[in-house]
C-alpha positions in Angstrom: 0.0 0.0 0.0 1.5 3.4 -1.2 -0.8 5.7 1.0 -0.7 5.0 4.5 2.9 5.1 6.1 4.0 8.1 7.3 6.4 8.9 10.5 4.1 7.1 13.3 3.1 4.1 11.2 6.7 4.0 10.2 7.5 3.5 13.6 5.1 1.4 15.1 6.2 -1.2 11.9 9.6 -0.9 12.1 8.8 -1.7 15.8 7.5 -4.9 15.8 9.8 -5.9 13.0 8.6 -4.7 9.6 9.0 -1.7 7.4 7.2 1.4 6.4 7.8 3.0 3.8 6.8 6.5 3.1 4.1 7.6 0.6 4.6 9.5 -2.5 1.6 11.7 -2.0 4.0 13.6 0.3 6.5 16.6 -0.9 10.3 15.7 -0.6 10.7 17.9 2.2 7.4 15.8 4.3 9.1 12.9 3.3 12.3 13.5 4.7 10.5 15.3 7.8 8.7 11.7 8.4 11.8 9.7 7.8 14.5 11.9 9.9 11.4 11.5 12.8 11.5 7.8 12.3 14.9 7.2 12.7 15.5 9.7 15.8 12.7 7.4 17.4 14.0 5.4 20.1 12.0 1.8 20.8 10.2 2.7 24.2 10.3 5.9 24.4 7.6 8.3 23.7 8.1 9.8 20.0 5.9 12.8 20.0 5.9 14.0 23.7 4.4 17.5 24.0 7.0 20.4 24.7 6.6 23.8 25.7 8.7 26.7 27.1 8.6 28.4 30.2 6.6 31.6 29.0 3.7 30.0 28.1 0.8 29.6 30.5 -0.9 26.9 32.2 -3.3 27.8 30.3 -1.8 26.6 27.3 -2.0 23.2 28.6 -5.3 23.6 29.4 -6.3 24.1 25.5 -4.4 21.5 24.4 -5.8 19.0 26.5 -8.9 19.5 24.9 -7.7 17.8 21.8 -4.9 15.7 22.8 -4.4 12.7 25.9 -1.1 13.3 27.8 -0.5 13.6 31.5 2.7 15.7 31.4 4.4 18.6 29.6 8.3 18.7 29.0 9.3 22.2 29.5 12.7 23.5 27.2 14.1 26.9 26.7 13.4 27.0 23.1 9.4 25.3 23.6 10.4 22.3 20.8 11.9 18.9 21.0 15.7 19.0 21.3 16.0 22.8 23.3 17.8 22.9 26.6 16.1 21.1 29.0 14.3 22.7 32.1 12.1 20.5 33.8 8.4 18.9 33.3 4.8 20.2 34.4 2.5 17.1 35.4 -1.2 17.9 36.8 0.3 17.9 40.3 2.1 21.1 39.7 -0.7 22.7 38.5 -4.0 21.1 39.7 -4.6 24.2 42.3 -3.5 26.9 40.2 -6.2 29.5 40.2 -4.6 32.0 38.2 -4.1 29.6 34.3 -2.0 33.1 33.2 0.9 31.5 35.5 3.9 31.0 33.3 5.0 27.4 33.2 8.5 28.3 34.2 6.8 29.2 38.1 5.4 26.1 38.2 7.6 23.3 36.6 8.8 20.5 38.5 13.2 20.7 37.9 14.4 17.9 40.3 13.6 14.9 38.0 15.5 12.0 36.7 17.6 12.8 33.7 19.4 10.2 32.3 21.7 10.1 29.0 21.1 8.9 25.4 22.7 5.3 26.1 20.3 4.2 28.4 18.2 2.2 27.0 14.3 1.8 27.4 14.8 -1.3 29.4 17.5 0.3 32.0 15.2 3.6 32.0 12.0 1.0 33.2 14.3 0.1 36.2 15.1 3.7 37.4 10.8 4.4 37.4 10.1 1.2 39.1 13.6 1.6 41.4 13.0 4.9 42.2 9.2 5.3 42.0 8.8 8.0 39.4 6.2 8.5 36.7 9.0 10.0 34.1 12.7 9.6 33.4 13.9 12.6 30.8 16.5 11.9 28.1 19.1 14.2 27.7 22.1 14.2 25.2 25.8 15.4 27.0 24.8 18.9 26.9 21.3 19.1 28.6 19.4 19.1 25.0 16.0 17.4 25.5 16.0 13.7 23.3 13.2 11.6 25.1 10.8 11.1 27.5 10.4 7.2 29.5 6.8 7.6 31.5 5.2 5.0 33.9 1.8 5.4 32.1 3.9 4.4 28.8 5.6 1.2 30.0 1.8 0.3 31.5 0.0 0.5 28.6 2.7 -1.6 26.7 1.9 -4.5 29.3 -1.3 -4.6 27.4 0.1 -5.6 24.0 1.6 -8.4 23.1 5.5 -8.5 23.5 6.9 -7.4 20.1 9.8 -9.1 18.0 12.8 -7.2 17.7 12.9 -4.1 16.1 13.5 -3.6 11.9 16.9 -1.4 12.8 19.6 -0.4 9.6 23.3 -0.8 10.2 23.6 2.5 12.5 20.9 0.9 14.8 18.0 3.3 13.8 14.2 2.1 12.9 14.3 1.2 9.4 12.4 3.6 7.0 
């Protein structure tokens, strides 16, 4: 089928063993946007976590969860996937906020376990179950956001059957 692979299903194949491989209905430039996001995914960790920076207000969240299911909100300097990493906002930092014009910065939680881009999903498991903690943050050498490993994640995996081993290329990346 020619019309139906793009960056998630690419993932969630390549996953469990197979391929995807990505339509032609796309432009070169979404093509290479859903295979760079493919092969930057790591197996059990969340691929699309929401990001924000610490200007923006609760209330941001507070839209967003109108049209999307997440429990937690990585916060970076730069708002997107690979900025400096600051900390995380989960409903227990803001569940009694009155005022939803508070800046996410005043409220995120900064004492949480970062760990670096060699642990793997399995090793990052262990520090949540060790250590009793509903995320573990990936972080390259220099502090720049990579991943996020949540409890509600590995929980829902239990649900699934246990997948083969992943479709990876020569450089250890999901296959595209």
């Amino acid at each position: 089928m020619d019309t139906v692979t793009e960056a998630d299903m690419a993932i969630t194949m390549a996953t469990l063993g197979g391929m995807g491989f990505v339509h032609y209905n796309n432009t070169i430039e979404e093509q290479v946007a859903h295979v760079e996001r493919t092969k930057r995914h790591r197996p059990g960790y969340i691929s699309t976590p929401l990001v924000l920076g610490p200007q923006e207000p609760i209330a941001r969240i507070d839209q967003l969860k109108a049209t999307k299911d997440f429990s937690s909100v990585i916060i970076t300097d730069t708002g997107c996937v690979k900025g400096k990493f600051l900390g995380i906002v989960t409903p227990r930092d803001i569940d009694f906020v009155n005022d939803r014009m508070t800046s996410l910065g005043d409220v995120m939680t900064s004492d949480v376990t970062v760990v670096g881009e060699e642990v793997s999903s399995e090793e990052a498991l262990e520090l949540i179950k060790a250590k009793k903690e509903d995320n573990v943050v990936v972080c390259n050498a220099k502090g720049y956001f990579l991943a996020q490993a949540t409890r509600d994640y590995f929980k829902e995996a239990r649900s699934f059957p246990a997948a083969g081993a992943p479709s990876l290329d020569a450089a250890g990346r999901l296959r595209c």
